[in-house]
C-alpha positions in Angstrom: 22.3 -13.6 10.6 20.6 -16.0 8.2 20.7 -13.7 5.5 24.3 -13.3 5.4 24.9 -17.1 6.0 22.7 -18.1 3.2 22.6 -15.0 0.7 25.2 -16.8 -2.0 23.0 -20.0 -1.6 19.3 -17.6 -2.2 18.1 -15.9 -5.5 16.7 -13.2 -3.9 18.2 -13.1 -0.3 16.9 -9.5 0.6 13.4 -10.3 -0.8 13.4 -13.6 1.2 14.3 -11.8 4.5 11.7 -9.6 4.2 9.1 -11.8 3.4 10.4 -14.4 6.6 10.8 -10.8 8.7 7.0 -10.2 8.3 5.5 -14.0 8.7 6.8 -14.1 12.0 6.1 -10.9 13.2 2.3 -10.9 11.4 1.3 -13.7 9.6 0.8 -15.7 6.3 -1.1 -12.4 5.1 1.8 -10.2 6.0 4.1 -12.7 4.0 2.1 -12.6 0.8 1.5 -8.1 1.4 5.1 -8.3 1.0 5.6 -10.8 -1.4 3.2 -9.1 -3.6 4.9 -5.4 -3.0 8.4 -7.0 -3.1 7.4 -8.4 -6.9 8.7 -11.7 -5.4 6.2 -14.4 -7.6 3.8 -16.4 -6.7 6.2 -19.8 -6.8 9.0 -18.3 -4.1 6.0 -17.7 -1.8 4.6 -21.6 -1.9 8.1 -22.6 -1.0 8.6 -20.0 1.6 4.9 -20.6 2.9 5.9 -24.6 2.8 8.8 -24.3 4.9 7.2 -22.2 7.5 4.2 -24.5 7.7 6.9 -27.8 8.1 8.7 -26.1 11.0 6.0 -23.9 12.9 3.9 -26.7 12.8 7.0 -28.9 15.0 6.9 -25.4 16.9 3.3 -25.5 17.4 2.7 -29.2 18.8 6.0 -28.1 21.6 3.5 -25.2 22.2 0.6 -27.6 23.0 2.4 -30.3 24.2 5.4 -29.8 26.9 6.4 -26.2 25.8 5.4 -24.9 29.2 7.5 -27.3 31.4 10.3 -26.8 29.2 10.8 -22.8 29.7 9.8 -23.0 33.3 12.8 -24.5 34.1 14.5 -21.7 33.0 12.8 -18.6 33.2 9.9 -17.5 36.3 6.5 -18.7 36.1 3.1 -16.4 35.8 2.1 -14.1 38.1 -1.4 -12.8 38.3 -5.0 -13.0 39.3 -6.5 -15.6 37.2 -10.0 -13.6 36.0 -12.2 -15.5 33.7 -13.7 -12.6 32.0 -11.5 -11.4 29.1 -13.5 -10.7 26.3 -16.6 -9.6 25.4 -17.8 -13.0 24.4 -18.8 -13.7 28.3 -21.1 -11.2 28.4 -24.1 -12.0 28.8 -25.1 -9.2 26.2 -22.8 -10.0 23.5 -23.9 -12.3 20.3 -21.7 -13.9 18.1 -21.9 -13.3 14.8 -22.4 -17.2 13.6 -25.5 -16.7 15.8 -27.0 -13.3 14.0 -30.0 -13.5 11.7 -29.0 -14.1 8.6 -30.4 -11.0 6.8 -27.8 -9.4 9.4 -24.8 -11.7 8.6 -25.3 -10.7 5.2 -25.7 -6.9 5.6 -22.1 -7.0 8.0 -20.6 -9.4 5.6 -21.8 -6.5 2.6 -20.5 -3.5 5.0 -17.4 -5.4 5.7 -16.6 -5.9 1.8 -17.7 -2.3 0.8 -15.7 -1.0 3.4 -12.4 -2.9 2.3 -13.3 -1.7 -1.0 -13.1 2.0 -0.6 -10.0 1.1 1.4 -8.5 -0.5 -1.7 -9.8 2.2 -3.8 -8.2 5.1 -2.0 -5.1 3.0 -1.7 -4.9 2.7 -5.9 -5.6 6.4 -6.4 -2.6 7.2 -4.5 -0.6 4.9 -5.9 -1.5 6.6 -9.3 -1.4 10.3 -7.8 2.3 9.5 -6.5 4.1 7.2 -9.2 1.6 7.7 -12.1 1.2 3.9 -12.3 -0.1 1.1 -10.3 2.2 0.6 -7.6 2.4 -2.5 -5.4 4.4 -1.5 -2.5 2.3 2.1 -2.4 -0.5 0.0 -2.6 0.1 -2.0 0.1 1.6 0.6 2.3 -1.2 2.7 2.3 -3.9 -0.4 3.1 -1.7 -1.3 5.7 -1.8 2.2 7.2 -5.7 2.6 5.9 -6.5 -0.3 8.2 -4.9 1.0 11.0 -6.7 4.7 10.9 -9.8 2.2 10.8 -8.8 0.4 14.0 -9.3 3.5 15.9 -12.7 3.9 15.2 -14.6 1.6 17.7 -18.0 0.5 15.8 -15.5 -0.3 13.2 -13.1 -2.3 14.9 -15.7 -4.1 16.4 -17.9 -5.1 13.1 -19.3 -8.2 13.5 -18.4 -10.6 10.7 -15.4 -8.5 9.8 -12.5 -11.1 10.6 -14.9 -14.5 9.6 -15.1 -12.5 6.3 -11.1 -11.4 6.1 -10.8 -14.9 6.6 -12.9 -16.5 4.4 -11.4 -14.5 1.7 -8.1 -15.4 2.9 -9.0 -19.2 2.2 -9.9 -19.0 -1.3 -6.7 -16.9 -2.3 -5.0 -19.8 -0.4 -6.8 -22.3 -2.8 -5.9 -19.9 -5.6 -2.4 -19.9 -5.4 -2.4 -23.7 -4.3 -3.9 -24.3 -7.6 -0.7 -22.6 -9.5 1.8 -24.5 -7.6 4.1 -25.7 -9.8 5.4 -29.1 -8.6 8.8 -29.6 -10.7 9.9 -26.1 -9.9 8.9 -26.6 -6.1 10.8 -30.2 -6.2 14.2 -28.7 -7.7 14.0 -25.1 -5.8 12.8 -26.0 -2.5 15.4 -27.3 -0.3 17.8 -24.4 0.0 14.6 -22.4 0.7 13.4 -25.0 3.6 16.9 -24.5 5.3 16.7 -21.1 4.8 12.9 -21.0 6.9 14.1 -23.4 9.4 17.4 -21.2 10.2 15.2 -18.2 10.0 12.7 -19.5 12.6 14.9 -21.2 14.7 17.3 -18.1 15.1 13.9 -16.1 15.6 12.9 -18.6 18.7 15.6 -18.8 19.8 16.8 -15.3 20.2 13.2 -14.9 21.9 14.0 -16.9 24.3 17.7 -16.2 25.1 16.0 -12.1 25.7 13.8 -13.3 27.9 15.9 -15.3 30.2 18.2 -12.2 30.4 15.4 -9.7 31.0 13.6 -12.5 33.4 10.4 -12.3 31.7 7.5 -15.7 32.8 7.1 -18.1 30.9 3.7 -18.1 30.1 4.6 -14.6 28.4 7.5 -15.8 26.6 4.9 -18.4 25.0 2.1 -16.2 24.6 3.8 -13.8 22.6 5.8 -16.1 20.7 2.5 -17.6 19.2 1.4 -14.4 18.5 4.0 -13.3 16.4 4.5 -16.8 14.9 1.0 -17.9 14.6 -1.2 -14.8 15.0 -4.5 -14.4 17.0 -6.6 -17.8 15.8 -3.5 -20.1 18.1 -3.8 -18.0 21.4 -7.0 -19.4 22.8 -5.7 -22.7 22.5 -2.0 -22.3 23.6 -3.7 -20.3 26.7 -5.8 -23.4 27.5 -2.4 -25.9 27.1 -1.0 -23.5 29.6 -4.3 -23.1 31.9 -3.9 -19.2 31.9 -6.7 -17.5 30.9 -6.0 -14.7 31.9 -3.2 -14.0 29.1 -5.6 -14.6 26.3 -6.8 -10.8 25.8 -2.9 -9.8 25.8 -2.3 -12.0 23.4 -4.7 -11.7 20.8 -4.3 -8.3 20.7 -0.9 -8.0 20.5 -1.1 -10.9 17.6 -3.5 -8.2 15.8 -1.1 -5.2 16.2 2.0 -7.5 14.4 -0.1 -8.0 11.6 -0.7 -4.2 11.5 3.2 -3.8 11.9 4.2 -6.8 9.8 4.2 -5.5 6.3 5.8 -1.9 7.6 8.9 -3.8 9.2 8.9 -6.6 6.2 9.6 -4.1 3.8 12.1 -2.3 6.3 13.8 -4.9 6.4 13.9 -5.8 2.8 14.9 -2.0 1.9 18.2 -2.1 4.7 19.7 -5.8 2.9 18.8 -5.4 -0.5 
């Protein structure tokens, strides 16, 4: 709907969509695997990345705040037995890894990175055995599909140190592409492009919401998923403990992890149908 309300406004309409299609069901990853395959430059994702951060951010303190109250007076409230072991971290035999040796944090943090690297590795050859060249959107595609055959395997799903590293390295290509902003062109280019992400996510919540009064889904769901999909895995413990339901954390967080595995596929779906 945004895309045809706004597409004589946009540059790059269908490339925009796609990128705002995967942030909200994945993350700020999924937007800059598609960005990247989509050729879309570094400058249209800052803007795109600005707006979301303005108006997820609003979305995030109703969340925390009185988000809960709100939907309830709409939609059923949470059934179920409220258990307070969901994860491995409350057993008594599980360590975190900020508490390993540090000889072993740095031979998982090593694994972790040679593991990504063959990933990455395979992922270029193909690109170069099926279009001859280096291919972004190849490239992409097959990491995103690399990282799911990985998933299945349980000593590798369950590397310690895996996600602190992934998100280490997330931080400094943050800092990297915060470095190259260019301030005159995000001044003069920006506000049709913060419309465009607050249409985008308000549609988005909105039509969550509207499905789930019609399907009577709880509340605590309705939430839980939306932060998920808008915010990814990091935001569920938290939004669970504004709701006091523990019990929905392990949902949650693992359905935040499968969007990000499913962002880039329906980014660039979505990108390929409009364009």
């Amino acid at each position: 709907m945004v895309f045809y309300l706004m597409k004589d406004s946009l540059d790059a309409p269908a490339v925009m969509t796609g990128m705002a299609t995967s942030v909200y069901i994945g993350g700020t990853q999924n937007m800059a695997a598609v960005g990247l395959a989509l050729q879309a430059g570094e400058q249209l994702f800052i803007e795109m990345n600005i707006g979301d951060f303005l108006f997820c951010g609003v979305y995030l303190v109703f969340l925390l705040s009185f988000g809960q109250r709100i939907l309830l007076m709409f939609l059923p409230p949470f059934k179920g037995a409220k258990e307070e072991k969901l994860t491995d971290e409350n057993d008594s035999h599980f360590v975190p890894f900020m508490y390993l040796p540090v000889s072993q944090k740095v031979r998982k943090i090593i694994g972790s990175i040679g593991i990504s690297a063959i990933c990455v590795g395979i992922s270029v050859g193909l690109s170069f055995l099926i279009s001859g060249e280096r291919n972004e959107l190849i490239i992409i595609l097959s990491l995103t599909v690399l990282g799911l055959v990985a998933s299945m395997n349980g000593k590798l799903r369950t590397w310690p140190g895996s996600y602190d590293t992934g998100e280490y390295l997330f931080l400094i290509f943050c800092v990297a592409i915060g470095a190259k902003i260019d301030l005159a062109l995000l001044i003069s280019g920006t506000p049709m492009i913060l419309l465009y992400m607050a249409l985008f996510a308000f549609f988005a919540i909105t039509l969550h919401a509207f499905l789930a009064y019609f399907f009577k889904i709880d509340a605590d769901t309705v939430l839980i998923v939306s932060s998920a999909g808008i915010f990814g895995p990091p935001f569920i413990g938290p939004i669970a403990n504004a709701m006091k339901n523990r019990e929905i954390v392990a949902s949650g967080i693992t359905l935040g992890v499968v969007n990000m595995a499913v962002g880039n596929f329906m980014g660039i779906l979505i990108y390929e149908l409009l364009r």
